[in-house]
N, C-alpha and C positions, 0 to 999 in steps of 0.2 A: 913470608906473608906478614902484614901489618899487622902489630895486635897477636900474632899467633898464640895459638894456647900452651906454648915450652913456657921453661923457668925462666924463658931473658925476660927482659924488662918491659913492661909495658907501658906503654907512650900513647896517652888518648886522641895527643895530636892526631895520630896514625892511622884510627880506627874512626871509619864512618858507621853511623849508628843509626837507624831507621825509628822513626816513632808513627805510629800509624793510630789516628783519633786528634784533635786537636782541641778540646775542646777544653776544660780549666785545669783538670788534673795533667792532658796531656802537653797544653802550653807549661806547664809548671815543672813537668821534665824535661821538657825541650831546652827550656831555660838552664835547667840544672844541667842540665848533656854539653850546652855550651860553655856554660860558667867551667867548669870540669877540663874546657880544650878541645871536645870532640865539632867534627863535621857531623852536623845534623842533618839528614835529608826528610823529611815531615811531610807527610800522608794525609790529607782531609777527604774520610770519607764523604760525608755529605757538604753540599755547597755552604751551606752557613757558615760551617765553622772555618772552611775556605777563606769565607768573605771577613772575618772576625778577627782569623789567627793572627796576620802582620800586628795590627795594633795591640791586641791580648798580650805578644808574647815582647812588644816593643815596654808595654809599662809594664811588663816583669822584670825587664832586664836596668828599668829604672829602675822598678824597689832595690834590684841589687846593689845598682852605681850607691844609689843614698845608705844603703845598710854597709855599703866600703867592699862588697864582694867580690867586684869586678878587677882584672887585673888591668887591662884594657878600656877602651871608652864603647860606646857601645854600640857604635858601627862595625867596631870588630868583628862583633859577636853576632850579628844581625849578615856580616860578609858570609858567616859560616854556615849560616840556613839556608836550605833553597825549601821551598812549600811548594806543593802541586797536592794535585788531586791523581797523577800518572802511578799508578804501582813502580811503572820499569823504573823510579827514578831511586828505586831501594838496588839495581842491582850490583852494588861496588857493597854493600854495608853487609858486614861482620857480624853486628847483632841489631836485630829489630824487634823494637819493644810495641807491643799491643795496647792500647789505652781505650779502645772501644768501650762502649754499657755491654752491663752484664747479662745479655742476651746469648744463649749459646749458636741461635742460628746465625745471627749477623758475623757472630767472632769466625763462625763457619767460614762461611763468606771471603772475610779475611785473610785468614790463615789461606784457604787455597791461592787469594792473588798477591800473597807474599812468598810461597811457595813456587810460584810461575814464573817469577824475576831472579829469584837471590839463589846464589853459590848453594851447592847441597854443605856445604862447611858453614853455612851461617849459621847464626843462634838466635832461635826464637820465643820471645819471653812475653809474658802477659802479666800485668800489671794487676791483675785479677785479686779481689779480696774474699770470694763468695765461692768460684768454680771451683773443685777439686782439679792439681795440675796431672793427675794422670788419668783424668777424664778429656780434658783440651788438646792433651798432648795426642790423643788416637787423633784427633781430627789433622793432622802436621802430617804430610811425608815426611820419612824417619822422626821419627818419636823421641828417639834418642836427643837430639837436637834443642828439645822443646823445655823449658823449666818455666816458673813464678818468678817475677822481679817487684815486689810488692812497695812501693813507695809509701810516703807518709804527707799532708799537705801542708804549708807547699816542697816540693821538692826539693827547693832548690837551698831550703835553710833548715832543713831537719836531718838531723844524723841516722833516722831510724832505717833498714831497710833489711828487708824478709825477703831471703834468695830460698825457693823450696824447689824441693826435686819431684819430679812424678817417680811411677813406678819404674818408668823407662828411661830416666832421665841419665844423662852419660856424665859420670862422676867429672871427669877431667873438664869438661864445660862447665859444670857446677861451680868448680873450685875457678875457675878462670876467670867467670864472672866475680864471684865471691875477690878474687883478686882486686879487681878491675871495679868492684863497688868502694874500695878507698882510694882509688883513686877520685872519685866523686864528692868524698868526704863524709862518707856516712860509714859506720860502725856497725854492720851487716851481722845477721844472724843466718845461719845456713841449714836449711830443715831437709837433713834426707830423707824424711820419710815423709810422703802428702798426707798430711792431716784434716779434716772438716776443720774451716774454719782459718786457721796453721793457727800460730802461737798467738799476736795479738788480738783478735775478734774472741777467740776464746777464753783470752784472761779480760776484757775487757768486757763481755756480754755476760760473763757470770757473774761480773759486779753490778751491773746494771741489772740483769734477772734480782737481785739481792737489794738491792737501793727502793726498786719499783715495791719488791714483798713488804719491807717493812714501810713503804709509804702507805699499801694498802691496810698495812692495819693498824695505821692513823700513830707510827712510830718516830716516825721522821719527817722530814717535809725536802722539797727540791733544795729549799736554803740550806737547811742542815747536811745535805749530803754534798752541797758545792764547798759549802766552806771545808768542813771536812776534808773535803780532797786539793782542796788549795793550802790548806794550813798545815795538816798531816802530809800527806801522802806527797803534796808538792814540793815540801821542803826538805824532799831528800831522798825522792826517787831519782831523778836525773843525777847523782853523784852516786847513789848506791847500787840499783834497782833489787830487785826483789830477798835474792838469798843473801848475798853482805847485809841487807837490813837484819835479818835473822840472826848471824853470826855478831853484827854488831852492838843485838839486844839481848844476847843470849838464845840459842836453843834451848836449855833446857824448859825454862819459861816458856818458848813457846807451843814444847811438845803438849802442855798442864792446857793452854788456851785452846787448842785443836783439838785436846779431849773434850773438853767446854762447849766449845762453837758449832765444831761440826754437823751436830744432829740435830741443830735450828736452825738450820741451814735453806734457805729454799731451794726447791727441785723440780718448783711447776716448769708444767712446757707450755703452758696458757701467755699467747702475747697479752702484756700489760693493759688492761683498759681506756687508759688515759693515753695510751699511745696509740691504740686502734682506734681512737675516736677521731684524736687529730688527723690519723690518715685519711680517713671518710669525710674528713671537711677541709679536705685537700693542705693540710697545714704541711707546708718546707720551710720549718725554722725563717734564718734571718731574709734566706730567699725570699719570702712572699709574706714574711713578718707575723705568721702565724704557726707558733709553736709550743713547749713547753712553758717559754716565759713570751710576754706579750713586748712588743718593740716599735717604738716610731722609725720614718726610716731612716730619721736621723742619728736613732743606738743604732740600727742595723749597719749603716755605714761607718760607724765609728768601733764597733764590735771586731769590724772586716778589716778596720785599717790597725787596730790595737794588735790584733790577735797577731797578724804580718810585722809589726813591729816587736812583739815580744819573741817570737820564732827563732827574727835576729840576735838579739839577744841570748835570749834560750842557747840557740847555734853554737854562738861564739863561748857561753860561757861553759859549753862544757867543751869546747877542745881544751881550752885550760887542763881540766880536768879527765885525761884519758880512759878509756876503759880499763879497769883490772888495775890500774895503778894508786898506790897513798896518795893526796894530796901534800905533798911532803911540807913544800913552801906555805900553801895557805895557811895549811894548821901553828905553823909557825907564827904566822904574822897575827892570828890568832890570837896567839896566847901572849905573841906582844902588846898585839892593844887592849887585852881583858886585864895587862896588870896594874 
């Protein structure tokens, strides 16, 4: 079988790969599914995104040509999609990824007419950042089958990506995917156990719960907390992430700090004020240019074309820089040009 989950080698050429939702997150894998080698077969539920996906996923596969992505031109890669609206057109594909909203009846839905086409040997994964995966997984015939494939946006130029297991999930499919996510080019984290949340919403809402508390009592402001995390926290998270930072400042120091810190710590479960207001007045950020910070739609579009432009970057600079490994040369070169 193509793709099988043994030790030989896996060849994405090989393996057709279903994405079912098309809509920005889901053209934005579809893109990366290509760029990768895989035959995509794409799913639009609803007619809009039907009617949208060619052109959406045609200027993704631009950003890629201009960011140098592509190995090919990009009719190549446009040969390798077919798009319908037909479930049956998933039934040759190995693994089918879910990109639907976070509805659990529609992903219902779903799952059953992905279930009705595909090989009982497929792998079905949901893109999901909110459901628990072995809450999703009950709704799959064989359950086993079923895991989290959690992307980062956009897909197709960020290294991040959170492979989690439900209760039921079949270890050997875990690890296969987990194989088959560097092939993609991302630097995958593998959570056996389904956590609320899994690992990034969680380390990432507790800063935000803690940003919001001490805004609220007039300690900080939005500027202070962006800079902050552009100046600190960005110039050296992506070469260290979290525990090397630790090792690389000293433990002992930081055990003295966590004595310190912890117990002004916030722990409301109260949503933010200023975030529940902009909900009720319909604020989606740069979408509808009403949000935290105010935007013409001239930042909005330039916000949307920077951010895609730094990603690139972003991408490329850290293959340089592998996970788990010294930067052996840089630091070299380094301490060449400081003398």
């Amino acid at each position: 079988m193509p793709g099988s989950m043994t030790e030989e080698q896996i060849v994405p050429a090989d393996i057709e790969v279903g994405v079912v939702g098309i809509g920005l997150m889901g053209s934005s894998i579809i893109v990366s599914l290509l760029v990768s080698g895989h035959q995509v077969k794409a799913i639009a539920p609803i007619p809009e995104d039907f009617e949208q996906a060619e052109a959406r996923i045609a200027g993704l596969l631009d950003i890629c040509a201009q960011a140098d992505l592509l190995k090919y031109d990009i009719a190549y890669y446009t040969s390798r999609l077919e798009i319908s609206m037909d479930y049956s057109t998933l039934a040759n594909c190995h693994l089918v990824l879910e990109c639907v909203i976070e509805d659990i009846d529609i992903k219902t839905t779903v799952y059953h007419a992905i279930t009705d086409v595909v090989g009982h040997d497929a792998i079905i994964a949901s893109n999901t950042s909110a459901i628990p995966i072995s809450t999703l997984q009950q709704l799959v015939a064989i359950p086993g089958r079923f895991l989290g494939v959690h992307y980062a946006e956009p897909a197709f130029a960020t290294r991040f990506m959170e492979i989690t297991c439900g209760a039921d999930t079949d270890e050997a499919k875990a690890n296969w995917v987990f194989r088959l996510a560097h092939h993609w080019g991302k630097e995958p984290t593998l959570l056996r156990k389904d956590i609320k949340g899994f690992i990034t919403n969680r380390l990432m809402y507790a800063v935000y719960r803690e940003i919001f508390h001490l805004m609220d009592e007039g300690r900080a402001s939005m500027d202070d907390a962006d800079k902050v995390f552009r100046y600190d926290v960005g110039s050296w998270i992506t070469l260290m992430g979290i525990f090397r930072r630790m090792d690389f400042t000293g433990v002992g120091d930081q055990i003295e700090i966590f004595k310190k810190t912890f117990p002004g710590l916030s722990n409301t479960d109260e949503v933010p004020e200023v975030m529940q207001k902009i909900v009720e007045e319909n604020g989606r950020g740069i979408q509808n240019l009403q949000g935290l910070y105010a935007y013409s739609p001239e930042e909005a579009k330039k916000w949307e074309e920077t951010f895609s432009q730094f990603n690139t970057e972003i991408f490329n600079l850290a293959a340089q820089y592998p996970y788990g490994e010294a930067p052996v040369n840089a630091c070299a070169v380094n301490k060449v040009s400081s003398r």
